[in-house]
N, C-alpha and C positions, 0 to 999 in steps of 0.2 A: 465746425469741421467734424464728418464723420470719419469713425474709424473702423474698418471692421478687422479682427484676427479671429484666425483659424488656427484649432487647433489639432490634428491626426494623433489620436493615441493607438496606439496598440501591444497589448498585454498580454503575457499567457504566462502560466503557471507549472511544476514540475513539483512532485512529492520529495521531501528531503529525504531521499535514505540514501545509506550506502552504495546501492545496486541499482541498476534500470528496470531490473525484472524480478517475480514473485519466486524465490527458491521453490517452491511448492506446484508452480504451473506453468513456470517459464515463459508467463506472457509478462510483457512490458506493463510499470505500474502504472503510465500515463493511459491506460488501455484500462481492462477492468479483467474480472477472473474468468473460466469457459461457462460458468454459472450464468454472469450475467449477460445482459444486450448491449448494454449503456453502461459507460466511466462514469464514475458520482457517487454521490453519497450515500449510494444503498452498498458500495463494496469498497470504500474506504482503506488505506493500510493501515496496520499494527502494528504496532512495534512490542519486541520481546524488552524482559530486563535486559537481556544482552547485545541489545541491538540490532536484532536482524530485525527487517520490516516484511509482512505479507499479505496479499490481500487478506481482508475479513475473513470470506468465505472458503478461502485454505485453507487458514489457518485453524477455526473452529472445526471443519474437518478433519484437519490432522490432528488436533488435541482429543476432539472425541475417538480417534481410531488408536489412539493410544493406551496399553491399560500396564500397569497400573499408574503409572507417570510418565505424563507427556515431557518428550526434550526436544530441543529449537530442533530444525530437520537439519540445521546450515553446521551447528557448532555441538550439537547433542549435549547440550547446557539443560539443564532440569527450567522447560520452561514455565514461567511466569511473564504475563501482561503488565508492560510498563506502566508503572504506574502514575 
C-alpha cells in the first residue's frame, strides 16, 4: 500500500520589538533603513539598554552625530547597546 502526504508550510517572520518602525527613519523594521535596497542582514535592528530597537544604520548615525553623549532619540536615556 502506498501512501503519499503532502505537506504546505508556510512561514514568515517579524523583529521582536516594541514598535513597527525605526524611531530614527520611520520606515517599518520588516523593511530596511533609506541606506539600504534589501531587508537582511546587512541592516539588522539594535536594541538600546533601554529597549528601544533601530535599525543598524540609524542608529550608528545617530550616536556618531551626537557629541559628547549619545542618548536613545525615543526616551533621551544616555544610550548604550544592549548588551
Amino acid at each position: 500500500m502506498n501512501m503519499v502526504f503532502r505537506w504546505h508550510a508556510i512561514a514568515s517572520w517579524t523583529w521582536d520589538a516594541q514598535d513597527d518602525s525605526c524611531g530614527i527613519c520611520r520606515m517599518a523594521f520588516d523593511g530596511c533603513c533609506p541606506d539600504c535596497k534589501l531587508p537582511g542582514d546587512d541592516c539588522p535592528l539594535i536594541w538600546g539598554a533601554c529597549n528601544h530597537a533601530f535599525h543598524l544604520h540609524c542608529i550608528l548615525k545617530w550616536v556618531n552625530s551626537q557629541t559628547p553623549q549619545a542618548h536613545c532619540p525615543m526616551c533621551r536615556r544616555e544610550w548604550q547597546f544592549k548588551g
